[in-house]
C-alpha positions as CSV (number, residue, x, y, z in Angstrom):
1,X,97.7,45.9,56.8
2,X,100.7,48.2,57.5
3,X,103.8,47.2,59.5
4,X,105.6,49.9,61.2
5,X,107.8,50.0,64.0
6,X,107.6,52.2,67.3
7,X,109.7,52.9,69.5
8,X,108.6,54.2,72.8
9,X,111.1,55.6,75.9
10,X,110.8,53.2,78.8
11,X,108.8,55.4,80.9
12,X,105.8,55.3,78.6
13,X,105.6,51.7,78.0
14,X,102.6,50.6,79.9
15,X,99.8,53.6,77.8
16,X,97.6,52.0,75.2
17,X,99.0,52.6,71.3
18,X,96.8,52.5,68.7
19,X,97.5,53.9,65.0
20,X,95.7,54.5,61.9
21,X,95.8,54.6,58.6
22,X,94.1,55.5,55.5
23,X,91.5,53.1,53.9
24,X,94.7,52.8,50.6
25,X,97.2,51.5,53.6
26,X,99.2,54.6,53.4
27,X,100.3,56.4,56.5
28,X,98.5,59.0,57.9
29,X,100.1,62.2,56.5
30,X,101.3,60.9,53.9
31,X,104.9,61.5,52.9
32,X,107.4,63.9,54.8
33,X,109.8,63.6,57.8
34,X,108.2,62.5,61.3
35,X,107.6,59.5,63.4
36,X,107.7,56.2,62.2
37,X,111.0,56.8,59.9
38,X,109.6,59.2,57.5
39,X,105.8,58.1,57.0
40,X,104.4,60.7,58.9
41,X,103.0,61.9,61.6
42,X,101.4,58.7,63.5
43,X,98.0,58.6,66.0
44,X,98.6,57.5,69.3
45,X,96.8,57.9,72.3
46,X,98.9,59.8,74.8
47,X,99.0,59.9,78.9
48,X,97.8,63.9,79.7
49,X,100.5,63.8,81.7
50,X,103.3,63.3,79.7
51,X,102.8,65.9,77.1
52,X,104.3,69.6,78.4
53,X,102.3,72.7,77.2
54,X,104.8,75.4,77.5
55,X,102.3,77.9,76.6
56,X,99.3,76.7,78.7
57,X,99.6,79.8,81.5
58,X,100.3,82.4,78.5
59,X,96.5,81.5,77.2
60,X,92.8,81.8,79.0
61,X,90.9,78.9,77.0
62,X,87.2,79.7,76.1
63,X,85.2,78.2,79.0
64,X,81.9,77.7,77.3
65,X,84.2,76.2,74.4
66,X,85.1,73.9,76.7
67,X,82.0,72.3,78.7
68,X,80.8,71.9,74.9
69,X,83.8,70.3,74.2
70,X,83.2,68.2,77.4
71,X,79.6,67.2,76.3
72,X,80.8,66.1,73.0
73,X,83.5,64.2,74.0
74,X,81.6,62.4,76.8
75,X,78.9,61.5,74.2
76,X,80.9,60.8,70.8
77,X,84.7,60.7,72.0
78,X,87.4,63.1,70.7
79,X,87.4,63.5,66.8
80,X,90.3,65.4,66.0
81,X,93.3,64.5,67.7
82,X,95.4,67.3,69.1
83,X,99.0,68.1,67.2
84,X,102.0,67.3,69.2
85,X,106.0,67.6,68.4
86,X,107.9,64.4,70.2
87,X,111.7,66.2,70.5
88,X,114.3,63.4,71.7
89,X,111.5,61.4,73.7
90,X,109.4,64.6,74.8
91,X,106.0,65.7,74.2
92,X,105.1,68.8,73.6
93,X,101.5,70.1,72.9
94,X,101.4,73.7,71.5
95,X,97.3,73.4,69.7
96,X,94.5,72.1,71.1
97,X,94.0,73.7,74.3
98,X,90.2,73.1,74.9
99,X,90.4,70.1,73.7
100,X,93.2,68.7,76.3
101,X,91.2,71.2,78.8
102,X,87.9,69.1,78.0
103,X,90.0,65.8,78.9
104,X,91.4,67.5,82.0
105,X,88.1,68.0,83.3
106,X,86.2,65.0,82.2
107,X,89.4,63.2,84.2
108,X,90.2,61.1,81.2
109,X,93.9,59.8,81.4
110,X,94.7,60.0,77.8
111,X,93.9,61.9,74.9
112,X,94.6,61.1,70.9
113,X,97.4,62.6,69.4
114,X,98.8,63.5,66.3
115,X,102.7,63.0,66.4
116,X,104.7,64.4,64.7
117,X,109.0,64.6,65.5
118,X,110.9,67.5,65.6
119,X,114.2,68.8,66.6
120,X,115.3,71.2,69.1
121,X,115.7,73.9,66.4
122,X,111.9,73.1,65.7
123,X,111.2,73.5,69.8
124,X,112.8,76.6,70.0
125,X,110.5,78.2,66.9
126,X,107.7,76.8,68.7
127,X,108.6,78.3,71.9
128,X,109.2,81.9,70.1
Protein backbone atom coordinates (compact mmCIF):
# COMPACT_ATOMS: atom_id res chain seq x y z
CA UNK A 1 0.00 0.00 0.00
CA UNK A 2 1.21 3.59 -0.81
CA UNK A 3 1.87 6.31 1.71
CA UNK A 4 1.50 9.80 0.67
CA UNK A 5 0.92 12.84 2.39
CA UNK A 6 -2.02 15.49 1.88
CA UNK A 7 -2.36 18.49 2.84
CA UNK A 8 -5.66 20.09 2.91
CA UNK A 9 -6.41 24.14 3.71
CA UNK A 10 -8.39 24.29 6.95
CA UNK A 11 -11.62 25.07 5.40
CA UNK A 12 -11.97 21.75 3.69
CA UNK A 13 -11.03 19.57 6.53
CA UNK A 14 -14.31 17.94 7.42
CA UNK A 15 -15.09 16.36 3.26
CA UNK A 16 -14.36 12.64 2.89
CA UNK A 17 -10.71 11.88 1.03
CA UNK A 18 -10.33 8.90 -0.63
CA UNK A 19 -7.35 8.14 -3.21
CA UNK A 20 -6.47 5.52 -5.67
CA UNK A 21 -3.98 3.94 -7.16
CA UNK A 22 -2.96 1.52 -9.70
CA UNK A 23 -3.22 -2.33 -9.07
CA UNK A 24 1.42 -1.96 -9.39
CA UNK A 25 1.07 0.68 -6.27
CA UNK A 26 2.07 3.44 -8.52
CA UNK A 27 0.33 6.78 -8.38
CA UNK A 28 -2.34 7.52 -10.52
CA UNK A 29 -0.85 9.47 -13.40
CA UNK A 30 2.15 8.30 -13.15
CA UNK A 31 5.18 10.56 -13.10
CA UNK A 32 4.98 14.50 -13.70
CA UNK A 33 4.55 17.56 -11.46
CA UNK A 34 1.07 17.80 -9.42
CA UNK A 35 -0.42 16.98 -6.04
CA UNK A 36 1.15 14.81 -3.72
CA UNK A 37 4.86 16.16 -4.38
CA UNK A 38 5.28 15.13 -7.87
CA UNK A 39 3.25 11.71 -8.19
CA UNK A 40 0.52 12.99 -9.91
CA UNK A 41 -2.57 14.04 -10.14
CA UNK A 42 -4.41 12.36 -6.99
CA UNK A 43 -8.51 11.31 -6.78
CA UNK A 44 -10.29 12.89 -4.14
CA UNK A 45 -13.76 13.44 -3.72
CA UNK A 46 -14.53 17.14 -3.69
CA UNK A 47 -17.44 19.47 -1.91
CA UNK A 48 -19.42 21.01 -5.37
CA UNK A 49 -19.10 23.88 -3.62
CA UNK A 50 -15.67 24.49 -3.30
CA UNK A 51 -14.60 24.07 -6.85
CA UNK A 52 -15.13 27.52 -9.03
CA UNK A 53 -16.11 27.07 -12.75
CA UNK A 54 -15.09 30.29 -14.30
CA UNK A 55 -16.49 29.32 -17.43
CA UNK A 56 -19.85 27.70 -16.34
CA UNK A 57 -22.14 30.93 -17.73
CA UNK A 58 -19.97 31.12 -21.06
CA UNK A 59 -21.36 27.36 -21.85
CA UNK A 60 -25.20 25.86 -22.34
CA UNK A 61 -24.51 22.10 -21.26
CA UNK A 62 -26.51 19.46 -23.32
CA UNK A 63 -29.70 18.80 -21.26
CA UNK A 64 -30.65 15.38 -22.47
CA UNK A 65 -26.77 14.73 -21.88
CA UNK A 66 -27.45 15.46 -18.63
CA UNK A 67 -30.66 13.63 -17.20
CA UNK A 68 -28.61 10.49 -18.86
CA UNK A 69 -25.84 11.42 -16.96
CA UNK A 70 -28.25 11.70 -13.92
CA UNK A 71 -29.75 8.15 -14.54
CA UNK A 72 -26.36 6.72 -14.71
CA UNK A 73 -24.91 8.24 -11.93
CA UNK A 74 -27.95 7.49 -9.61
CA UNK A 75 -27.75 3.78 -10.77
CA UNK A 76 -23.77 3.04 -11.04
CA UNK A 77 -22.11 6.26 -9.52
CA UNK A 78 -19.71 8.56 -11.37
CA UNK A 79 -16.95 6.71 -13.45
CA UNK A 80 -14.79 9.22 -14.60
CA UNK A 81 -13.88 11.82 -12.32
CA UNK A 82 -13.94 15.34 -13.49
CA UNK A 83 -10.25 17.25 -14.14
CA UNK A 84 -9.59 20.05 -11.75
CA UNK A 85 -6.41 22.52 -11.25
CA UNK A 86 -5.92 23.18 -7.25
CA UNK A 87 -3.87 26.87 -7.59
CA UNK A 88 -2.57 27.93 -4.02
CA UNK A 89 -5.57 26.07 -2.19
CA UNK A 90 -8.29 26.75 -4.96
CA UNK A 91 -10.28 24.62 -7.10
CA UNK A 92 -10.97 25.23 -10.23
CA UNK A 93 -13.11 22.98 -12.68
CA UNK A 94 -12.67 23.93 -16.36
CA UNK A 95 -14.09 20.02 -17.98
CA UNK A 96 -16.73 18.12 -16.99
CA UNK A 97 -19.63 20.28 -17.16
CA UNK A 98 -22.54 17.60 -17.35
CA UNK A 99 -21.03 15.71 -15.30
CA UNK A 100 -20.87 18.33 -12.15
CA UNK A 101 -24.37 19.49 -13.75
CA UNK A 102 -25.73 15.73 -13.21
CA UNK A 103 -24.43 16.10 -9.41
CA UNK A 104 -25.99 19.46 -9.15
CA UNK A 105 -29.23 18.19 -9.90
CA UNK A 106 -29.20 14.84 -8.30
CA UNK A 107 -28.27 17.15 -4.99
CA UNK A 108 -25.17 15.15 -4.28
CA UNK A 109 -22.67 17.14 -2.13
CA UNK A 110 -19.48 15.93 -3.61
CA UNK A 111 -18.23 14.69 -6.75
CA UNK A 112 -14.72 12.71 -7.65
CA UNK A 113 -12.09 14.61 -8.86
CA UNK A 114 -9.01 14.37 -10.57
CA UNK A 115 -6.40 16.89 -9.05
CA UNK A 116 -3.98 18.08 -10.47
CA UNK A 117 -1.80 21.62 -9.18
CA UNK A 118 -1.01 24.37 -11.06
CA UNK A 119 0.17 27.81 -10.89
CA UNK A 120 -1.29 31.08 -11.52
CA UNK A 121 0.50 31.21 -14.94
CA UNK A 122 -1.43 27.87 -15.61
CA UNK A 123 -4.91 29.71 -14.26
CA UNK A 124 -4.46 32.43 -16.43
CA UNK A 125 -4.01 30.02 -19.74
CA UNK A 126 -6.99 28.34 -18.52
CA UNK A 127 -8.98 31.36 -18.22
CA UNK A 128 -7.81 32.64 -21.90
Amino acid sequence: MANFVLQVPITLRSFTVSASSNSNGAPPGGSGSGCGGGGGPVLLELPLDKIRRPLMRTRANDQKKVEELMDSIAEIGLQVPIDVLEVDGVYYGFSGCHRYEAHQRLGLPTIRCKIRRGTKETLRHHLR
